[in-house]
C-alpha beads as a LAMMPS data file, in Angstrom:
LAMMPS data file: protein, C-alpha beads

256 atoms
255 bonds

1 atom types
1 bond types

-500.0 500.0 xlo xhi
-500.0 500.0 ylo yhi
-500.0 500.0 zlo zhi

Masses

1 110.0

Atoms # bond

1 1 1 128.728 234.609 104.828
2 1 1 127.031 236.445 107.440
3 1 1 127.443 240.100 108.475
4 1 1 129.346 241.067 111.354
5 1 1 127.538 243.518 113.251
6 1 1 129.281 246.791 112.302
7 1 1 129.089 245.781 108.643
8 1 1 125.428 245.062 108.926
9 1 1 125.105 248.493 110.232
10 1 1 127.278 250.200 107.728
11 1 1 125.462 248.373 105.338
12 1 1 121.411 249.454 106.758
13 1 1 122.797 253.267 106.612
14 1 1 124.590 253.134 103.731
15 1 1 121.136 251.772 102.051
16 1 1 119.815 254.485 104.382
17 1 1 121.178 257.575 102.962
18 1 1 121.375 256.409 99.477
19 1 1 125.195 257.805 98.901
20 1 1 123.916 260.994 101.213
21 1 1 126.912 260.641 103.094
22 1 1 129.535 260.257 100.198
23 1 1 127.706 263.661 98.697
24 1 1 127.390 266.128 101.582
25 1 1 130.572 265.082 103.326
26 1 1 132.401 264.841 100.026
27 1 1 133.980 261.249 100.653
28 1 1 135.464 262.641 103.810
29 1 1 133.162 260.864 106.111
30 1 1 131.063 257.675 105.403
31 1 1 128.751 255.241 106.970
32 1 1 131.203 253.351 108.622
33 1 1 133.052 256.410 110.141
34 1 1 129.639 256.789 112.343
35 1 1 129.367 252.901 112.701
36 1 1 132.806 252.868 114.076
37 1 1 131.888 255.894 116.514
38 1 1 128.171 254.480 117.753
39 1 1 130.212 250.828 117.771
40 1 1 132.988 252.484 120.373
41 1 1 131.065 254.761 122.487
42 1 1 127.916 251.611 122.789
43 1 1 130.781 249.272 124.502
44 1 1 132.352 252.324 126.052
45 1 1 128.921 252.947 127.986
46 1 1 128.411 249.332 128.855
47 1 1 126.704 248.878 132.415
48 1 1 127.413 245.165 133.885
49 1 1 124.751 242.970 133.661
50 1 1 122.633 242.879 136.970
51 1 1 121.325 239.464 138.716
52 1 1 118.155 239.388 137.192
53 1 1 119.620 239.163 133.301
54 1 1 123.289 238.175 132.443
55 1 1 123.025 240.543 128.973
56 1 1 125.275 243.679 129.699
57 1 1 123.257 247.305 129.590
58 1 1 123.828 249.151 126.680
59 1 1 123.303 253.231 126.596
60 1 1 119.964 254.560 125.209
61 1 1 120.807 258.124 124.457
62 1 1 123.626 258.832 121.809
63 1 1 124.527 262.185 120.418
64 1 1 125.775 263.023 116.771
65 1 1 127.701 266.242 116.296
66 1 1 128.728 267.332 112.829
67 1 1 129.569 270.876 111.075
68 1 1 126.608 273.031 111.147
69 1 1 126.159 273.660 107.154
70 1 1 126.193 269.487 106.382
71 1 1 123.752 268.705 109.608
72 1 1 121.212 271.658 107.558
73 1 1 121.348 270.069 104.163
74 1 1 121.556 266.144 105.720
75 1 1 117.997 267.129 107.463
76 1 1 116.726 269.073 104.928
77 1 1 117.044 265.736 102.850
78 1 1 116.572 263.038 105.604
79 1 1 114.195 264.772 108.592
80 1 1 113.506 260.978 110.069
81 1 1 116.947 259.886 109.980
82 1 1 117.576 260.407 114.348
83 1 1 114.439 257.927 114.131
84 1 1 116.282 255.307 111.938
85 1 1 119.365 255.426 113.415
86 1 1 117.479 254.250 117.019
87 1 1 116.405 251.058 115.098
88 1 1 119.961 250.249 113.286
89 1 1 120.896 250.749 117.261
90 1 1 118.383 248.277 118.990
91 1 1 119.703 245.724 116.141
92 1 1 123.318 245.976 116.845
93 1 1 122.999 245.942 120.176
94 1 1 120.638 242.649 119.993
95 1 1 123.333 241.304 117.593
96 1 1 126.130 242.711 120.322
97 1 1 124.363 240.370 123.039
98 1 1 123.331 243.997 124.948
99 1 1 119.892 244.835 126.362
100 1 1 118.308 248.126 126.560
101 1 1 116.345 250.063 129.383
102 1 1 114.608 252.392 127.300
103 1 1 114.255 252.303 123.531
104 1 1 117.389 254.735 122.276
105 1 1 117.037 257.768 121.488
106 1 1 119.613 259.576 118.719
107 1 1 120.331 264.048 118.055
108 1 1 122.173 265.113 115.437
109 1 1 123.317 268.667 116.630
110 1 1 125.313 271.083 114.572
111 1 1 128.942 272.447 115.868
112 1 1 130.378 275.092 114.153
113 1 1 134.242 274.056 115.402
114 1 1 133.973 271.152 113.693
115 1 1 135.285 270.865 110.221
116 1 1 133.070 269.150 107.610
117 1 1 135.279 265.601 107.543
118 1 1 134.498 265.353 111.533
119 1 1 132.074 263.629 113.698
120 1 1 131.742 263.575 117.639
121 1 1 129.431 260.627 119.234
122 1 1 128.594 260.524 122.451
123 1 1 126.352 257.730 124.388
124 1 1 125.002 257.747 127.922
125 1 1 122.123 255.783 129.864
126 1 1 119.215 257.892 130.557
127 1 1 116.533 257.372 133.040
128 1 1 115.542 253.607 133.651
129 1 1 111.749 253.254 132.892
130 1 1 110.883 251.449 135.480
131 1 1 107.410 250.463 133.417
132 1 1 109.015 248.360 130.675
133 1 1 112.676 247.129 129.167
134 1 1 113.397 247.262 125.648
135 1 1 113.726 244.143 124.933
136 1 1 116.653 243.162 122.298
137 1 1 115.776 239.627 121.409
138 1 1 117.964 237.118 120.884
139 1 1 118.713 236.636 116.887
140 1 1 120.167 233.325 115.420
141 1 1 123.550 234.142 114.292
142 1 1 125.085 231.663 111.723
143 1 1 127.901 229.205 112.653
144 1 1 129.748 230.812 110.100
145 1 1 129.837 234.288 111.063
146 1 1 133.273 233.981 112.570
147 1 1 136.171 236.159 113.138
148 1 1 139.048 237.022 110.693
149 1 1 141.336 233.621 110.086
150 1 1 144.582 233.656 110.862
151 1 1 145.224 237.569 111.240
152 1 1 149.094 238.243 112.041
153 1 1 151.037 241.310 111.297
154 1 1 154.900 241.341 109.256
155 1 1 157.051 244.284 111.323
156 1 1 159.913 244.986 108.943
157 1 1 162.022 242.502 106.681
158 1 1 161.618 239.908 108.862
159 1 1 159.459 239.542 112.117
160 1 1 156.233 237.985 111.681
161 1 1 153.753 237.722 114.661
162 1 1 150.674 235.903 115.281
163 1 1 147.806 237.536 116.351
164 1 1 145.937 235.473 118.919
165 1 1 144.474 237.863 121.971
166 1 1 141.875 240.285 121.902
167 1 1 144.143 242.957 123.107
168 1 1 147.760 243.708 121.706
169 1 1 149.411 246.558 122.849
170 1 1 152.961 247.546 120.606
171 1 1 155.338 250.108 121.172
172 1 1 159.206 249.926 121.719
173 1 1 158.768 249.612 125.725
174 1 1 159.389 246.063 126.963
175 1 1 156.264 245.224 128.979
176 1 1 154.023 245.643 124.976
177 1 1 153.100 242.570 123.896
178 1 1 155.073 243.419 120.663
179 1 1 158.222 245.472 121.102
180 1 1 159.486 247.225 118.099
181 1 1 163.114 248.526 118.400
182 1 1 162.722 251.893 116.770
183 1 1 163.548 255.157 118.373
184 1 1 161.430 257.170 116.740
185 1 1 158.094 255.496 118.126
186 1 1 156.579 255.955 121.503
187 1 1 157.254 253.301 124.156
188 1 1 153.773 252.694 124.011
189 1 1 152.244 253.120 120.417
190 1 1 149.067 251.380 119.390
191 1 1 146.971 249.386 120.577
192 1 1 144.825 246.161 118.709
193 1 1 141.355 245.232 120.100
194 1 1 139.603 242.645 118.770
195 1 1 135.925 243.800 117.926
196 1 1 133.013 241.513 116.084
197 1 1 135.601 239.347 114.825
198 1 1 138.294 242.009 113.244
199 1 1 140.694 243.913 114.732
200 1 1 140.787 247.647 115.156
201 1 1 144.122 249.731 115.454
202 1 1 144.001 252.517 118.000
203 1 1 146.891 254.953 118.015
204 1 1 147.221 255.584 122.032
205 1 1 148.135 259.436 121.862
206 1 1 152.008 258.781 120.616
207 1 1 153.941 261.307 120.046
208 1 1 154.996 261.020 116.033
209 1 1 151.109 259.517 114.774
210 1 1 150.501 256.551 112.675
211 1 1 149.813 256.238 109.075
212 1 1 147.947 253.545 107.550
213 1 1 147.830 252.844 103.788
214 1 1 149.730 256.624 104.043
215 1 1 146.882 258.106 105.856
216 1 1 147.379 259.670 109.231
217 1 1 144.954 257.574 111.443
218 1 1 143.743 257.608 115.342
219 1 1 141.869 254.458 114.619
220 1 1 140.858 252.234 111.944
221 1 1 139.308 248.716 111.052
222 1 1 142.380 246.536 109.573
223 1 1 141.828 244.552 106.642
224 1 1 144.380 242.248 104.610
225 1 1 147.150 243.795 103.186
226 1 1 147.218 247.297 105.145
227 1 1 150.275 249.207 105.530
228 1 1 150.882 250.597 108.239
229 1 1 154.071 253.102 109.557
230 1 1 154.910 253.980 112.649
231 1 1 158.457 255.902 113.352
232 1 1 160.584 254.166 110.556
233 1 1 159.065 251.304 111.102
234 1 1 156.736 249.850 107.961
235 1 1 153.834 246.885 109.819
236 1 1 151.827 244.625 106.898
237 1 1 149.011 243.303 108.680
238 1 1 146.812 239.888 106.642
239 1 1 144.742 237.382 107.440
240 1 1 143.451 234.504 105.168
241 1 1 139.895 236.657 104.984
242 1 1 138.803 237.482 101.413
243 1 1 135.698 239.695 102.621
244 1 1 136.638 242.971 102.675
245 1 1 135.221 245.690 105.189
246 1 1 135.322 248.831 103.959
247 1 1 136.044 248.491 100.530
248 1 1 139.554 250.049 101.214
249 1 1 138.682 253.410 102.617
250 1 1 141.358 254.058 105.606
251 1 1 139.426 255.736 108.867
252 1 1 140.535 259.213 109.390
253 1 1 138.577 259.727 112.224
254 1 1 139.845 262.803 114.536
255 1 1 140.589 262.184 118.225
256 1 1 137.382 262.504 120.733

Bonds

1 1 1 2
2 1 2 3
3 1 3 4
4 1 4 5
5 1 5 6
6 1 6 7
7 1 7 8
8 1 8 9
9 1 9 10
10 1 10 11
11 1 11 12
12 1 12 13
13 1 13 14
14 1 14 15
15 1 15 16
16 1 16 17
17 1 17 18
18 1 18 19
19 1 19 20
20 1 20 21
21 1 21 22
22 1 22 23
23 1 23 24
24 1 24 25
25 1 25 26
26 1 26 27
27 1 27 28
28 1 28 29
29 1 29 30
30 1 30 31
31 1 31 32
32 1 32 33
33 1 33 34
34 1 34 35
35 1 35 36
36 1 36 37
37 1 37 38
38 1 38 39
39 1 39 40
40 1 40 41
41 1 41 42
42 1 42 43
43 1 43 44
44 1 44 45
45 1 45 46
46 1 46 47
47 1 47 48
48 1 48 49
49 1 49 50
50 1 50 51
51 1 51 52
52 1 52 53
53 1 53 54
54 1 54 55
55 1 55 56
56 1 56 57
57 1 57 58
58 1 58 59
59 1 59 60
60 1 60 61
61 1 61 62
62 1 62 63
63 1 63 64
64 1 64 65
65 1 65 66
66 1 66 67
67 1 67 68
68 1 68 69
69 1 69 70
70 1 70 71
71 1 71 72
72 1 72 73
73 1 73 74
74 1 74 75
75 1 75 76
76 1 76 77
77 1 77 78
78 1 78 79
79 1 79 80
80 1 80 81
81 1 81 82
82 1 82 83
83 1 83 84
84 1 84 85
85 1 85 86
86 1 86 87
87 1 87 88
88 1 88 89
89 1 89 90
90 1 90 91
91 1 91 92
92 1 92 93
93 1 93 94
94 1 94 95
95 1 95 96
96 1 96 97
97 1 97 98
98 1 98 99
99 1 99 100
100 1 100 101
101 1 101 102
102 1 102 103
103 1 103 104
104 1 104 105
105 1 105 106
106 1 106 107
107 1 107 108
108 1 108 109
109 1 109 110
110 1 110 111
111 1 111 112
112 1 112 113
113 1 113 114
114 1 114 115
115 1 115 116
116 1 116 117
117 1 117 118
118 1 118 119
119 1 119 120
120 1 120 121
121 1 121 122
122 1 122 123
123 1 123 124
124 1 124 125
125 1 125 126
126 1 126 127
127 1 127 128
128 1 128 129
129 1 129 130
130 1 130 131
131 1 131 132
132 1 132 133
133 1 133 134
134 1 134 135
135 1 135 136
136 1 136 137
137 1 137 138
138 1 138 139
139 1 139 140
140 1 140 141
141 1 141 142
142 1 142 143
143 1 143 144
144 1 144 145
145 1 145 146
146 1 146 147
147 1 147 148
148 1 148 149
149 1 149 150
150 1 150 151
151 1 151 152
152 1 152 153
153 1 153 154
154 1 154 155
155 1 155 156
156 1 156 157
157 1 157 158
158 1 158 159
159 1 159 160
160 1 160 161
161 1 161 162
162 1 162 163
163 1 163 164
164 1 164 165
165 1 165 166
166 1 166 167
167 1 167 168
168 1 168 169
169 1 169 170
170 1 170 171
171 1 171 172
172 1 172 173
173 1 173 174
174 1 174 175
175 1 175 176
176 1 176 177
177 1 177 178
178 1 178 179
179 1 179 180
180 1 180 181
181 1 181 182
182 1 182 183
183 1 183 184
184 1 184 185
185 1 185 186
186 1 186 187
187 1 187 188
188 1 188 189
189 1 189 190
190 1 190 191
191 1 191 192
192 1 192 193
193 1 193 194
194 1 194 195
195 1 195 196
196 1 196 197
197 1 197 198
198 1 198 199
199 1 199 200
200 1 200 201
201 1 201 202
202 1 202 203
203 1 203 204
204 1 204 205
205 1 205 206
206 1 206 207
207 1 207 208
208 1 208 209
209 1 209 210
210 1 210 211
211 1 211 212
212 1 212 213
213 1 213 214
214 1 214 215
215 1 215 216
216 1 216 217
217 1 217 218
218 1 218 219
219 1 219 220
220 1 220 221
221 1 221 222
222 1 222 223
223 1 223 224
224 1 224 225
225 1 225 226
226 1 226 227
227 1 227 228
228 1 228 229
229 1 229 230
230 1 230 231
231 1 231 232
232 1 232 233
233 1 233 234
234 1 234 235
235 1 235 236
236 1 236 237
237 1 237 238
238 1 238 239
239 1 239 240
240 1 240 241
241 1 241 242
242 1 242 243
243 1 243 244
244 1 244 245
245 1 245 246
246 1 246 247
247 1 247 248
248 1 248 249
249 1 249 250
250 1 250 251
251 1 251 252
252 1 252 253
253 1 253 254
254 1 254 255
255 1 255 256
């Protein structure tokens, strides 16, 4: 089968950093965590496309912030990695359908607030050229990279729901498109948006968290069989997919 985009990418830095990222961040942070963070603030950034190209605009200058003793000893070991990671972005983006103004450029800056387990990205468009476009070319994708089949989540004993649009919000508040009668959840809990064929949980700031596979989370990448708990409330989510994406690692990404 195919790759998806963000597994392609997780997969190019993984190969990247040879287990770098496993080492220095000691399994707190992985390839995917900063896949899932270029992945969010690249369609975050999007500019619409303009008359003379239908392919949206995707932002050319992304930022990495990480604690200031792991960015010394990931440079030390990889000094060309800003370089690489400006290539893995021109191919996701290509692969996204996006098109660039200026080939993107990526910093990894050191913050001493932040904790070794987290990572800040930010993206933003920087001066168009004017001279020449980065082109992303088109790239053949195979008929059967396709998106999870069948994905649907179990709420409780009992209620078993379909999942069929690209955005589900859920919270105990009637206007969610799934209502779960529990007190001790926020009328307007998480949020499911479908992205390269899977679907990634958001927790939308409520007020007791959510756990998945017993891991507080503010976002992660669901994959068959996770558990997920919200109030007293205990959410399966499957699909009939037997490609896994992350190899069961939960996202514990902090809140940007």
């Amino acid at each position: 089968m195919s790759e998806k985009p963000i597994d392609k990418l997780e997969t190019q830095l993984e190969t990247l950093i040879e287990g770098a990222f496993a080492r220095l961040f000691q399994r707190t942070i992985n390839a995917r965590d900063v896949a899932v963070l270029l992945v969010r603030e690249m369609e975050n950034h999007l500019i619409d496309p303009q008359e003379d190209d239908p392919r949206s605009i995707a932002p050319d200058t992304y930022t990495i912030y990480l604690n200031d003793q792991t960015i010394k000893n990931f440079l030390k070991t990889y000094p060309d990695l800003s370089k690489r990671l400006s290539t893995l972005i021109v191919e996701l983006g290509t692969q996204s359908g996006y098109r660039l103004h200026n080939k993107p450029t990526v910093k990894l800056l050191a913050d001493s607030q932040l904790t070794p387990h987290k990572a800040i990205v930010t993206a933003r468009h920087g001066t168009e050229s004017g001279v020449s476009t980065e082109a992303m070319q088109p790239i053949h994708v195979s008929e059967t990279q396709s998106s999870v089949h069948n994905p649907r989540l179990q709420i409780g004993d009992h209620n078993n729901y379909e999942l069929t649009k690209s955005i589900i919000n859920i919270g105990r508040e009637t206007d969610n498109d799934i209502v779960v009668d529990d007190a001790y959840i926020s009328r307007h809990h998480l949020q499911l948006r479908k992205r390269f064929g899977a679907y990634m949980l958001f927790d939308v700031d409520s007020s007791g968290g959510t756990k998945v596979n017993n891991i507080q989370v503010r976002e992660h990448i669901l994959q068959n069989g996770d558990v997920i708990h919200i109030g007293h409330t205990r959410i399966i989510y499957t699909d009939d997919t037997t490609h896994s994406f992350n190899n069961g690692t939960t996202q514990t990404l902090d809140p940007i």
